[in-house]
FINUVEX-173658 format. One record per residue (C-alpha): y, x, z. Coordinates in steps of 0.25 Angstrom, whole numbers, plus 5000, padded with zeros to 4 digits. Each point is the difference from the previous one (the first is absolute). Example, Ala and Ser with C-alpha at 12.3 -4.5 7.8 and 13.67 -1.06 7.14 Angstrom:
BEGIN
<r><Y>4982</Y><X>5049</X><Z>5031</Z></r>
<r><Y>5014</Y><X>5006</X><Z>4998</Z></r>
// end
This chain:
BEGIN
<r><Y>5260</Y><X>5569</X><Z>5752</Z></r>
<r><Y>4991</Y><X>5010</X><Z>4998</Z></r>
<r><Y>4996</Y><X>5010</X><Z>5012</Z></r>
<r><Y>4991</Y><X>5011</X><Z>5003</Z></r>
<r><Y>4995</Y><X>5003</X><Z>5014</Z></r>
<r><Y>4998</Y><X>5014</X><Z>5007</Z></r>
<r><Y>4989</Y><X>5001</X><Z>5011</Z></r>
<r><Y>4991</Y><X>4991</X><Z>5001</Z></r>
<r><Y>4997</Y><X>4998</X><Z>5015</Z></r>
<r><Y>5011</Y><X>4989</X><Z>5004</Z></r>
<r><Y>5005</Y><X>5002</X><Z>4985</Z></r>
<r><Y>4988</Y><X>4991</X><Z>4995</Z></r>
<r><Y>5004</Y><X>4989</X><Z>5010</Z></r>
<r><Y>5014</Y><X>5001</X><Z>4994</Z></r>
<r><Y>4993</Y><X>4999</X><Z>4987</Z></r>
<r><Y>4993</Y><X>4987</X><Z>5000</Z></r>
<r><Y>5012</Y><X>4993</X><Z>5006</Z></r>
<r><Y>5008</Y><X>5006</X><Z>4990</Z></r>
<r><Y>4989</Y><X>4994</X><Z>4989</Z></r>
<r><Y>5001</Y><X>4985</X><Z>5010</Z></r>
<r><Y>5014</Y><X>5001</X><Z>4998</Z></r>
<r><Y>4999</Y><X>5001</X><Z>4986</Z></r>
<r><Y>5005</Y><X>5015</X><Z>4999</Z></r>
<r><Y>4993</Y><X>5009</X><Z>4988</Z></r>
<r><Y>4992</Y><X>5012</X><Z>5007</Z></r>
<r><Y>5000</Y><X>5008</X><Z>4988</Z></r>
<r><Y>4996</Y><X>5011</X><Z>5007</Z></r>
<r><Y>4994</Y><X>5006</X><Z>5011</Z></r>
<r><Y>4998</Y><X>5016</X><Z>5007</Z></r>
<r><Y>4990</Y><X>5006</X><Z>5010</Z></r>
<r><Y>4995</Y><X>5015</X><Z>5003</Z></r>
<r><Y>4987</Y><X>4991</X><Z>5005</Z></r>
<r><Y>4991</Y><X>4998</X><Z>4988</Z></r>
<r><Y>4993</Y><X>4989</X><Z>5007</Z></r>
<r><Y>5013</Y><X>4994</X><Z>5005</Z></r>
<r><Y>5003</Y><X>5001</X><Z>4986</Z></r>
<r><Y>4990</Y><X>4993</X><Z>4995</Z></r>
<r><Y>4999</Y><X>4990</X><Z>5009</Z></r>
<r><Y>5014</Y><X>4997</X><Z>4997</Z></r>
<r><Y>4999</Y><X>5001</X><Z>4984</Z></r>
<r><Y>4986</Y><X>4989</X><Z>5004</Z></r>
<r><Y>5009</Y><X>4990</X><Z>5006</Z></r>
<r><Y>5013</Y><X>5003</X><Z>4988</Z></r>
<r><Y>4992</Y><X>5001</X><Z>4988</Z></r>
<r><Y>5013</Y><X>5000</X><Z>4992</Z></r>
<r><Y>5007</Y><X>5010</X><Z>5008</Z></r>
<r><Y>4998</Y><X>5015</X><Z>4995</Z></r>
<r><Y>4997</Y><X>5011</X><Z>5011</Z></r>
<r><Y>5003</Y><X>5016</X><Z>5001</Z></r>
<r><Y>4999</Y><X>5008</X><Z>5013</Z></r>
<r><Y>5014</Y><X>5006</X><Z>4997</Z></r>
<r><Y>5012</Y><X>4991</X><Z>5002</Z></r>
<r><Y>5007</Y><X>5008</X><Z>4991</Z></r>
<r><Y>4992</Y><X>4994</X><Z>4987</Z></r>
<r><Y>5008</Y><X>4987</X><Z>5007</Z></r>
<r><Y>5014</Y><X>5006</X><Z>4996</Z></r>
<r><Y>4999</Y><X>4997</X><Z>4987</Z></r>
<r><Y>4992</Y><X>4987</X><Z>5000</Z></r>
<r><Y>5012</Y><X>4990</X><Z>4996</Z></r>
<r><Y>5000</Y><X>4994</X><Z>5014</Z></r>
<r><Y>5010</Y><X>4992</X><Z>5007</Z></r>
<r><Y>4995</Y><X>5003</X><Z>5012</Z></r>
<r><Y>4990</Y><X>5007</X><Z>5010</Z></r>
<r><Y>4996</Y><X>4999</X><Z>5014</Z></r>
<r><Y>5000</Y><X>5012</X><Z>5008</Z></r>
<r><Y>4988</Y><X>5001</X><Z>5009</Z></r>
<r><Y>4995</Y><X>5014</X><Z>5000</Z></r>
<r><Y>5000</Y><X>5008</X><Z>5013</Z></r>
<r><Y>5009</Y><X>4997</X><Z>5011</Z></r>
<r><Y>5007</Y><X>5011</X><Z>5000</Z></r>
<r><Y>5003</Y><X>5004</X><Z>4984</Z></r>
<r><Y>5006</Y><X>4989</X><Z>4995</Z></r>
<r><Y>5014</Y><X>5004</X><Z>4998</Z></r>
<r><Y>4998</Y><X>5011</X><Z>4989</Z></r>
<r><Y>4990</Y><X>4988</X><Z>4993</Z></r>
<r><Y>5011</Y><X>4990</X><Z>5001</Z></r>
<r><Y>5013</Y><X>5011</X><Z>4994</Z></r>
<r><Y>4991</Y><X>5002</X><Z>4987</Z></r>
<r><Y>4998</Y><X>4984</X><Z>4997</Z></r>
<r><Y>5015</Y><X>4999</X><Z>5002</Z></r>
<r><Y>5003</Y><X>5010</X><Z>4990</Z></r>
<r><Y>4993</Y><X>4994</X><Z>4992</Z></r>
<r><Y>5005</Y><X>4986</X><Z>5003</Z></r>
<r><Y>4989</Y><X>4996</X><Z>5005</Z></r>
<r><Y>5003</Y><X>4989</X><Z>5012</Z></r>
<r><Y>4993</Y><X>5004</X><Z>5011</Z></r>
<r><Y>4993</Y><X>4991</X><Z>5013</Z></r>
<r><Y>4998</Y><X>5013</X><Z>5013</Z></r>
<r><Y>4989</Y><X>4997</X><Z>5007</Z></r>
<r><Y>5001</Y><X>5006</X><Z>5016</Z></r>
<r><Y>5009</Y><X>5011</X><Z>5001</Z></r>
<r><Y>5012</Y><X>5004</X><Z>4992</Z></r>
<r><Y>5002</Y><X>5015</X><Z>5003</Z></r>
<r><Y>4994</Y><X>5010</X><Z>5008</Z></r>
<r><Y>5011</Y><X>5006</X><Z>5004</Z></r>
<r><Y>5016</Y><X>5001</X><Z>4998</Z></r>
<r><Y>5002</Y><X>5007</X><Z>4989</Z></r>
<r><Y>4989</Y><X>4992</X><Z>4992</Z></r>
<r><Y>5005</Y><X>4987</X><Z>5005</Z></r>
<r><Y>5016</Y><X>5005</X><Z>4994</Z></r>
<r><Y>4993</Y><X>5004</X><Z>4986</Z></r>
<r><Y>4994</Y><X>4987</X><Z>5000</Z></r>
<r><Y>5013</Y><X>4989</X><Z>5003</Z></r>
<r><Y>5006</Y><X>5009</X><Z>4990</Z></r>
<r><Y>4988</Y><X>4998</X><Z>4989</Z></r>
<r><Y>5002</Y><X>4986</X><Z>5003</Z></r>
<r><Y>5015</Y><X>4998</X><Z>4998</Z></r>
<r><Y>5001</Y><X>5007</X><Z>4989</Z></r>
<r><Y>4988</Y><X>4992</X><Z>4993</Z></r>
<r><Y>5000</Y><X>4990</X><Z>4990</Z></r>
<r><Y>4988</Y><X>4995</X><Z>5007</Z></r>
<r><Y>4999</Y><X>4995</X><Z>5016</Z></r>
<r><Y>4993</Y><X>5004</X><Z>5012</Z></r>
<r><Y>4994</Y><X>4992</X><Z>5009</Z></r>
<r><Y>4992</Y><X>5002</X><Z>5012</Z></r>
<r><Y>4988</Y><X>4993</X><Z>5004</Z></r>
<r><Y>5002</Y><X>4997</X><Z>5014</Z></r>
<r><Y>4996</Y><X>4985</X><Z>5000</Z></r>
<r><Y>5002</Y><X>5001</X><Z>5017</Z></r>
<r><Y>5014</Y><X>4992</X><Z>4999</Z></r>
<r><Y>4994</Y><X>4990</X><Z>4990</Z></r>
<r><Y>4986</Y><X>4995</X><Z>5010</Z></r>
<r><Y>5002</Y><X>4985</X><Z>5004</Z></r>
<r><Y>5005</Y><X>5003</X><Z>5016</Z></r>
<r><Y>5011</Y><X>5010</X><Z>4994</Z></r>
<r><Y>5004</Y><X>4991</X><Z>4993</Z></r>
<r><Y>5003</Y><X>4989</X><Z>5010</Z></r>
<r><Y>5007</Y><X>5012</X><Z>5008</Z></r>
<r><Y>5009</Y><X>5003</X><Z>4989</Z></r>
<r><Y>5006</Y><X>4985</X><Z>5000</Z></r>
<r><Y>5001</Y><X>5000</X><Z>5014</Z></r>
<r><Y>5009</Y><X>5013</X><Z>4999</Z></r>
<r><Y>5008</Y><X>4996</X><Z>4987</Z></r>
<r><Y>5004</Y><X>4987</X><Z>5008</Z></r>
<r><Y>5003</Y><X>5005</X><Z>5011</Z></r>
<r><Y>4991</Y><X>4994</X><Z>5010</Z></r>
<r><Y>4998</Y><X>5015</X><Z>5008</Z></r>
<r><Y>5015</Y><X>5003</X><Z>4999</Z></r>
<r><Y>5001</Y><X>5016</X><Z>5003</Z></r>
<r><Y>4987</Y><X>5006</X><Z>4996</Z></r>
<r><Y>4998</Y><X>5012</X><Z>5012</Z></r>
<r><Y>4984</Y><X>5004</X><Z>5002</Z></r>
<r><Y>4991</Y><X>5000</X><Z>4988</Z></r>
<r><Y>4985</Y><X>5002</X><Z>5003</Z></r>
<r><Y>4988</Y><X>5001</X><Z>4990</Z></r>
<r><Y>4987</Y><X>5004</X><Z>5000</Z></r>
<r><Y>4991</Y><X>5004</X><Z>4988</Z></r>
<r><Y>4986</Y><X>5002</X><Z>5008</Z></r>
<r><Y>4986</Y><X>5001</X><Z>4995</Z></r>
<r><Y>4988</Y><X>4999</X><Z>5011</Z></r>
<r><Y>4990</Y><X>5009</X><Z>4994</Z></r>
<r><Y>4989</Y><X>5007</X><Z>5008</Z></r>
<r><Y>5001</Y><X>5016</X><Z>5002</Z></r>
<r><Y>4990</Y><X>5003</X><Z>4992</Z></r>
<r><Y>5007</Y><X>4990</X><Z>4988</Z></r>
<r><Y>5014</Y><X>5007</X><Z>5004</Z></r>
<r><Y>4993</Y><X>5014</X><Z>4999</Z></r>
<r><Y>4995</Y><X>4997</X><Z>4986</Z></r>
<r><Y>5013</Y><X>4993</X><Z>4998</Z></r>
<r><Y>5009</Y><X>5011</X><Z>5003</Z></r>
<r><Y>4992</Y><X>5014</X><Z>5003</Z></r>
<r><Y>4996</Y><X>5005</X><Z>4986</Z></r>
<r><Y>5014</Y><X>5009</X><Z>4995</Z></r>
<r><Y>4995</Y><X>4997</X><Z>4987</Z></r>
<r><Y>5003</Y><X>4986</X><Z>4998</Z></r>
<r><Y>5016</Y><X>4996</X><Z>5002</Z></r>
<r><Y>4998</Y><X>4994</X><Z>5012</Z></r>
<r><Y>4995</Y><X>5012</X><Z>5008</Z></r>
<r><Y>5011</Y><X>5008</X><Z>4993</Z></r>
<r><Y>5013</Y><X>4992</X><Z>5004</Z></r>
<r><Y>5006</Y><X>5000</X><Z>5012</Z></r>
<r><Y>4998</Y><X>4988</X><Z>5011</Z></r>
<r><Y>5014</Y><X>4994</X><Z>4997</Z></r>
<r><Y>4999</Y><X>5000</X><Z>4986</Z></r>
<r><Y>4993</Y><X>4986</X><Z>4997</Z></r>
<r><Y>5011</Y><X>4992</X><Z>5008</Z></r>
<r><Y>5007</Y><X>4993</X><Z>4987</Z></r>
<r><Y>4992</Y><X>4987</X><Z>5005</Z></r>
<r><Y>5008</Y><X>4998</X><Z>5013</Z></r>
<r><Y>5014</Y><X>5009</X><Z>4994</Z></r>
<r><Y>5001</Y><X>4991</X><Z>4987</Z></r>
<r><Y>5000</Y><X>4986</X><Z>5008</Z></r>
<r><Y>5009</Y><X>5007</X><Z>5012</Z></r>
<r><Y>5011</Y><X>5005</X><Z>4987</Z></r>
<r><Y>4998</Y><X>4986</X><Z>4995</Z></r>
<r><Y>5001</Y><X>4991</X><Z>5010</Z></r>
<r><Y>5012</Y><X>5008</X><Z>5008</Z></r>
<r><Y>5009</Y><X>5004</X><Z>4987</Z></r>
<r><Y>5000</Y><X>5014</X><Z>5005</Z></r>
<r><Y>4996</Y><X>5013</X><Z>4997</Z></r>
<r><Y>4994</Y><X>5011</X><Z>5010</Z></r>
<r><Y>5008</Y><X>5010</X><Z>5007</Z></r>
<r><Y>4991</Y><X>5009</X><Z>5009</Z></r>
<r><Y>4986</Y><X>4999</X><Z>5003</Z></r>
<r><Y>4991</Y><X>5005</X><Z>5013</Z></r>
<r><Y>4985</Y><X>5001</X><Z>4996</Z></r>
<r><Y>4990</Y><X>4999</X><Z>5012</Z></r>
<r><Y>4983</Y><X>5003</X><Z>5001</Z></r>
<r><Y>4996</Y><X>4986</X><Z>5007</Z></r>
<r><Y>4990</Y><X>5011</X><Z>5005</Z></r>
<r><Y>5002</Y><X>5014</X><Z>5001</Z></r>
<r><Y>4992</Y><X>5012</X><Z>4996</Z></r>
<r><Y>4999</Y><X>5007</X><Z>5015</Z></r>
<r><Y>4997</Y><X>4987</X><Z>5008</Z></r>
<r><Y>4987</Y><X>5000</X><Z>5006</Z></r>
<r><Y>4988</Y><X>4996</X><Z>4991</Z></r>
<r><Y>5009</Y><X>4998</X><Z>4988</Z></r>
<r><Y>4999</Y><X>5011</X><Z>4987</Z></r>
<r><Y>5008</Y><X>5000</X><Z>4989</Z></r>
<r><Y>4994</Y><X>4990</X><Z>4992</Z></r>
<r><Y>5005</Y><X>4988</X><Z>5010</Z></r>
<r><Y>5014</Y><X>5006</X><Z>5002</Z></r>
<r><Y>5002</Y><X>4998</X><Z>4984</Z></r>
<r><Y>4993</Y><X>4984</X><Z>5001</Z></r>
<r><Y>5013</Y><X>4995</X><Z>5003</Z></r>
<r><Y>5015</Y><X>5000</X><Z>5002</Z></r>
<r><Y>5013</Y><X>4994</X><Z>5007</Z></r>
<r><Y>5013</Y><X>5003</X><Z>4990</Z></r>
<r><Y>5014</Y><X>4996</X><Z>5006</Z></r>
<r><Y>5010</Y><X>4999</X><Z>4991</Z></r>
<r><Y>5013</Y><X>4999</X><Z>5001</Z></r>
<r><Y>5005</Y><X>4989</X><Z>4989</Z></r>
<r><Y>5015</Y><X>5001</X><Z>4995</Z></r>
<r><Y>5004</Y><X>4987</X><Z>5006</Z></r>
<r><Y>4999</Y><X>5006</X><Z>5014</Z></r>
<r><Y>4987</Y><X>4992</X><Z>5001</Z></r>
<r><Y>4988</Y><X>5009</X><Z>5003</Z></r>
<r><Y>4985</Y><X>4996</X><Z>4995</Z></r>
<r><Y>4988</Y><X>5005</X><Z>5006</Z></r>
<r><Y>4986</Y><X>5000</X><Z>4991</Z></r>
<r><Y>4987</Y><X>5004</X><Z>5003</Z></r>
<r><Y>4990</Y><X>5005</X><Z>4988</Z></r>
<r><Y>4986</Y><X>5003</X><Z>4999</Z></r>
<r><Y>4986</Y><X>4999</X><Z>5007</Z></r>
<r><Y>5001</Y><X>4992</X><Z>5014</Z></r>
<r><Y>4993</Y><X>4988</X><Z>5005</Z></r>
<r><Y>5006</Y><X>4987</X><Z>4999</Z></r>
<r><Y>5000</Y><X>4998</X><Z>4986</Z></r>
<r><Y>5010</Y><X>4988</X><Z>4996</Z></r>
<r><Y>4996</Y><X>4991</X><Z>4991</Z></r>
<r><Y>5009</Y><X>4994</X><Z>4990</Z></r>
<r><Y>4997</Y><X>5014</X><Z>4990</Z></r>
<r><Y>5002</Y><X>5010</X><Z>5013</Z></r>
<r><Y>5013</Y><X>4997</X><Z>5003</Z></r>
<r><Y>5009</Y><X>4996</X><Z>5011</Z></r>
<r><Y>5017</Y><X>4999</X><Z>5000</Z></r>
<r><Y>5009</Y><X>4995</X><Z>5009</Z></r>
<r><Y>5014</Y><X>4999</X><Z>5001</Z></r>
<r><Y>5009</Y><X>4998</X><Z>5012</Z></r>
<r><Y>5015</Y><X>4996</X><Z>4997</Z></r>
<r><Y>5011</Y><X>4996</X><Z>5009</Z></r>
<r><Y>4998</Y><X>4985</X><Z>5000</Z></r>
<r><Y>4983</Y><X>5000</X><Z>4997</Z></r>
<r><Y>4989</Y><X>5006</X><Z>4998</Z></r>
<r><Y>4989</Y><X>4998</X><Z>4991</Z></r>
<r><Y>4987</Y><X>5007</X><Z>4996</Z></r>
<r><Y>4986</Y><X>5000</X><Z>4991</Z></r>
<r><Y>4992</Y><X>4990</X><Z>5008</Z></r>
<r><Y>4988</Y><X>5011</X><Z>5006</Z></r>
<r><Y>4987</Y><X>4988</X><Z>4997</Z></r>
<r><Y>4988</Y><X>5001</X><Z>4992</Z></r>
<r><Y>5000</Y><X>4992</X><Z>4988</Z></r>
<r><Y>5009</Y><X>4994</X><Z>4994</Z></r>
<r><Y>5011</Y><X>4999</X><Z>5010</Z></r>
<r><Y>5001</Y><X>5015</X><Z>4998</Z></r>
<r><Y>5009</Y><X>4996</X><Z>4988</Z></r>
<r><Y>5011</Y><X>4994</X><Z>5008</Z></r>
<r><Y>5010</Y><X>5002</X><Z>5009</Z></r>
<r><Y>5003</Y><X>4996</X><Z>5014</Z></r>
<r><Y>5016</Y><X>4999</X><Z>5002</Z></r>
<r><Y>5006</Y><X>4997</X><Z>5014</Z></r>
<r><Y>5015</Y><X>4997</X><Z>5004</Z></r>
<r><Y>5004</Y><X>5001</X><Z>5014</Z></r>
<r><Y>5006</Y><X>4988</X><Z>5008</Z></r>
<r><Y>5014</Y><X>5008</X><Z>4999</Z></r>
<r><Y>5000</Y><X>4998</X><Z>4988</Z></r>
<r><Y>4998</Y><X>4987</X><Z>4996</Z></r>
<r><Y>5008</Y><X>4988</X><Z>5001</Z></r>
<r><Y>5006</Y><X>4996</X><Z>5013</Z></r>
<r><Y>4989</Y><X>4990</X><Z>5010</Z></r>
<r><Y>4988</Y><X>5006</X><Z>4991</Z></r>
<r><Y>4989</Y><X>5003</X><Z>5010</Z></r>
<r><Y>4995</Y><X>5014</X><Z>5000</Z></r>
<r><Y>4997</Y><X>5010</X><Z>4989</Z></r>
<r><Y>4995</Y><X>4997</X><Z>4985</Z></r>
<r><Y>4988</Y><X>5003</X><Z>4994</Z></r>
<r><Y>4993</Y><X>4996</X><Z>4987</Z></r>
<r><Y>4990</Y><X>5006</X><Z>4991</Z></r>
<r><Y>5004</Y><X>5000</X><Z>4985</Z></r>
<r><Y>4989</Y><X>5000</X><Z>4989</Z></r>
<r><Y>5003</Y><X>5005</X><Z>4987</Z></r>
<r><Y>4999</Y><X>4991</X><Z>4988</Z></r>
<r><Y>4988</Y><X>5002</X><Z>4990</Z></r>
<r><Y>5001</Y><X>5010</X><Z>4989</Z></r>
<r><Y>4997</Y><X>4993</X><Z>4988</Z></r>
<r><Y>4994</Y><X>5006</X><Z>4984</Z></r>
<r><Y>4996</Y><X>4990</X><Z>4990</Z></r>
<r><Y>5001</Y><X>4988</X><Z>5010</Z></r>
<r><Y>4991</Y><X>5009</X><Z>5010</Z></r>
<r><Y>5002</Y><X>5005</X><Z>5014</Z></r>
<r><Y>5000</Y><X>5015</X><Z>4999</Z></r>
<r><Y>4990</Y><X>5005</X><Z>5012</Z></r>
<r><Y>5012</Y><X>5005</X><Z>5011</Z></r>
<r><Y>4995</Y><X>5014</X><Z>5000</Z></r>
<r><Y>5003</Y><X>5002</X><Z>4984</Z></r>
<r><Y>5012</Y><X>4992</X><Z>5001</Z></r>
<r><Y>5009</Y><X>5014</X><Z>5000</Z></r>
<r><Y>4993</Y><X>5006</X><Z>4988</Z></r>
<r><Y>5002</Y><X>4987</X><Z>4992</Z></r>
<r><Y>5015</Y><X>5001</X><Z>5003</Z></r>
<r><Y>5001</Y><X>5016</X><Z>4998</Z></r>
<r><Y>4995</Y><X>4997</X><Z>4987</Z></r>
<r><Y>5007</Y><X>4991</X><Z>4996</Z></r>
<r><Y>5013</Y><X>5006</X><Z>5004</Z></r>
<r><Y>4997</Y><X>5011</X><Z>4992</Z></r>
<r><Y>4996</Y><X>4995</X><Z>4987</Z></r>
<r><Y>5013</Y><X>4992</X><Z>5002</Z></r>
<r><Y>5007</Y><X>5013</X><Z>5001</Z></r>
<r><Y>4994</Y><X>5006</X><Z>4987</Z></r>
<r><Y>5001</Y><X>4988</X><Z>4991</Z></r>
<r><Y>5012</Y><X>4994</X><Z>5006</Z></r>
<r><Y>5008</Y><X>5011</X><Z>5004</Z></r>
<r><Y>5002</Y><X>4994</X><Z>5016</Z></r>
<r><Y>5000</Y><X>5011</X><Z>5010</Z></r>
<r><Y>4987</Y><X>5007</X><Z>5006</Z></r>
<r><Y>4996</Y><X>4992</X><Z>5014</Z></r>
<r><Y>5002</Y><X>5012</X><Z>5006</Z></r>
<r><Y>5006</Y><X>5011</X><Z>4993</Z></r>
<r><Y>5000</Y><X>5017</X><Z>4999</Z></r>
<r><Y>5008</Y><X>5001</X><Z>5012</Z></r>
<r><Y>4995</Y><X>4993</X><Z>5011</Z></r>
<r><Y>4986</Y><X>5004</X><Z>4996</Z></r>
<r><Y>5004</Y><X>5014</X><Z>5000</Z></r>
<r><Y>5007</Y><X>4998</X><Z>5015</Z></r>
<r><Y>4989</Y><X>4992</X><Z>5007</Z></r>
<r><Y>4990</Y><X>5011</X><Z>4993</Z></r>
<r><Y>5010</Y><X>5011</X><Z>5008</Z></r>
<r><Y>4998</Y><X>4995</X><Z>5013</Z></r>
<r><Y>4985</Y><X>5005</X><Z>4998</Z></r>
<r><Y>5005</Y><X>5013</X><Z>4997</Z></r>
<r><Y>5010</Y><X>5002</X><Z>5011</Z></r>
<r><Y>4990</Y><X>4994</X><Z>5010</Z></r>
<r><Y>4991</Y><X>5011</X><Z>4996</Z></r>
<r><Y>5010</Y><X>5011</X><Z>5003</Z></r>
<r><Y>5003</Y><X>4991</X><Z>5012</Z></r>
<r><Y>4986</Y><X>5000</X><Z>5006</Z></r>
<r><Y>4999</Y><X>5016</X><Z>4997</Z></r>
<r><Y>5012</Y><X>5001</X><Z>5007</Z></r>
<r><Y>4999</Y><X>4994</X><Z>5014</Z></r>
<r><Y>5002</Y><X>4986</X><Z>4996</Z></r>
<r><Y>5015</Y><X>5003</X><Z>4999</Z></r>
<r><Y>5008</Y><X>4991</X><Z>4992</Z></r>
<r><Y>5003</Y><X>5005</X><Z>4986</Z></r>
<r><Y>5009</Y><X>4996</X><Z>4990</Z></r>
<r><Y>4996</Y><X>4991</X><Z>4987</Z></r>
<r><Y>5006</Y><X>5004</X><Z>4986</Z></r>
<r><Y>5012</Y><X>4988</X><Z>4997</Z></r>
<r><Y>4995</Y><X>4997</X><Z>4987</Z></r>
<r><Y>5007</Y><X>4987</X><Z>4999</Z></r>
<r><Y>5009</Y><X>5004</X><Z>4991</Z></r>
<r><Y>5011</Y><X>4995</X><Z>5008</Z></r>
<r><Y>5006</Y><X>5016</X><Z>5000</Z></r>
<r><Y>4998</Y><X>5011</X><Z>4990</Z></r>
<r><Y>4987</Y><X>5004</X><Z>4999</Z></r>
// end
C-alpha cells in the first residue's frame, strides 16, 4: 500500500505510524519548505512537492489528508476522482454545500473515504462502546464530553488570535469533532439541532473578545431523543487521558471516562443502582473497568497511540481488503455540521438551529 501524506504538522505523525505499520509513504506535501525538508530527512524514500496536485498523478493508493482544518473537502473530491482512497484529517466540510458535493464524491467513487477521527477508537471509548452494545446502560438519555486544553492566555492568544493561521480563522465550534464523533458513535444517532453558547461572553466585565472565542458549550439534540452536551476549547481542568472526558447516563446505569491522572484516565468507572440489581443486594454498584492492553509485534502499544494504531489499521484494511471505512463520508460530514450550525447558532442568540440530515435515511 502505497500513500502520500498532505500537511506535514500532524500529517508527519500519521506518517511514521503509517511507516511502523508497514504502509509505504511514497509521497509527501508541504507549503513549509522547512517542514518539507524535515519531512523528506526522516522519509528519504518519499518524494516531496509543495503542491498536492503533483500527488494526483503519482500512482497511489492512498493519501492522508492533513492540510488546513478548514480546506479539506475540495482536496479529498480530487483524490476520489481519481480514485484515490482517502483518510480526512479533522473536518470534513465547511459548510452544507461542500459537506453534500463531498458524500456525493465519495458514493460515486471507485475509491473510499474515511475520516480520521480516532476519538471513537481511544481505549476508554472503547470500554464505553461494549457497555452500550450489551446493554449494561439500557436507554442511553444524557451524553456529556468535553475536549479541553488548559493553555495560559498568553499561549491561547498565540494559539488562536493570529486570522492568518486556520485556527484564528474558524469559528469557536468548529473543532468539536473530538467530542461529536464519540457522541455519534457511542449513541447510534445523528444530530438534529444544535445551541452553541460562549462559556464567557464578549460584554462581561474584564473579559474582550479573545476569551469569549477560548471556549464553548454545544447542546445537541441527538435523533434518539437523547440530548448531548460537549464543551470544546481553551478552559482549565485539562483531563488527562488525550483531553477527553465522556459520560453516559442510560435508564438502568451510568458510566463515564474515569477524571484521574495517569493511567486510570483510560478507564471507566460504571455504577448500577440498588434497584436495579438483583433482589437482597445491598446498596448501589460500582466498579472501575480497565481496558486491556493494545498490543503490535508482541508489544503494549503506549495507551495514548492506541487510537491511531487502530485508525490505521482500519484503513489500510479498507483499501486492501475492501472492508468498510471506520467511520465513513456521512457521519464525518454530520459531526463536521454541528460546528457549522453551532456557529450560526452562537451568532444568533444561542437559539437552537437545525442540523443538515445527511444520514441518508431520506432524499438528499
Amino acid at each position: 500500500m502505497r500513500i502520500g501524506v498532505v500537511g506535514l504538522g500532524m500529517g508527519l505523525h500519521l506518517a511514521r505510524w503509517c511507516r511502523t505499520l508497514g504502509i509505504e509513504v511514497a509521497a509527501v506535501c508541504d507549503r513549509d519548505p522547512a517542514r518539507l525538508a524535515g519531512a523528506l530527512a526522516e522519509l528519504p524514500d518519499a518524494t516531496g512537492t509543495a503542491d498536492w496536485r503533483e500527488l494526483l498523478g503519482a500512482g497511489l493508493d492512498g493519501v492522508v489528508l492533513a492540510n488546513d482544518f478548514d480546506a479539506h473537502a475540495p482536496l479529498a473530491m480530487a483524490f476520489l476522482d481519481r480514485g484515490v482512497h482517502v483518510l480526512s484529517e479533522t473536518a470534513a466540510c465547511a459548510d452544507e454545500t461542500e459537506g453534500r458535493r463531498l458524500i456525493a464524491a465519495a458514493e460515486a467513487s471507485s475509491a473510499s473515504y474515511s475520516f480520521a477521527e480516532n476519538y471513537p477508537l481511544l481505549p476508554q471509548h472503547r470500554l464505553l462502546r461494549q457497555a452500550v452494545e450489551a446493554g449494561e446502560l439500557g436507554r442511553i438519555s444524557l451524553v456529556e464530553a468535553d475536549y479541553l486544553h488548559a493553555l495560559s492566555p498568553a499561549a491561547m492568544a498565540e494559539l488562536i488570535g493570529d486570522p492568518g493561521h486556520w485556527r484564528g480563522r474558524i469559528a469557536p465550534t468548529a473543532y468539536c469533532t473530538h467530542t461529536l464523533s464519540p457522541v455519534l458513535a457511542l449513541t447510534g444517532a445523528w444530530p438534529v439541532a444544535v445551541s452553541a453558547f460562549p462559556v464567557d461572553a464578549p460584554w462581561g466585565e474584564g473579559v474582550d473578545e479573545l476569551a469569549a472565542r477560548a471556549a464553548v458549550l454545544l447542546v445537541v439534540r441527538l435523533s434518539t431523543g437523547a440530548l448531548a452536551v460537549t464543551r470544546h476549547g481553551f478552559l482549565q481542568g485539562e483531563p488527562d487521558g488525550h483531553w477527553s472526558w465522556v459520560s453516559l447516563r442510560g435508564s438502568r446505569a451510568f458510566a463515564e471516562t474515569v477524571r484521574a491522572p495517569g493511567d486510570r484516565a483510560w478507564s471507566v468507572r460504571f455504577r448500577r443502582e440498588a434497584w436495579t440489581r438483583p433482589a437482597g443486594s445491598d446498596g448501589p454498584a460500582e466498579e472501575e473497568r480497565v481496558p486491556p492492553p493494545l498490543l503490535w509485534d508482541g508489544t503494549p502499544v503506549d495507551r495514548a497511540r492506541e487510537a491511531t494504531v487502530l485508525l490505521l489499521q482500519g484503513w489500510r484494511a479498507t483499501v486492501t481488503e475492501g472492508r468498510p471505512p471506520l467511520l465513513p463520508v456521512r457521519p464525518a460530514v454530520a459531526a463536521s455540521l454541528v460546528g457549522v450550525v453551532g456557529a450560526r447558532s452562537l451568532a444568533e442568540g444561542s437559539r437552537p438551529v437545525p442540523v443538515p440530515d445527511v444520514s441518508g435515511r431520506t432524499s438528499d
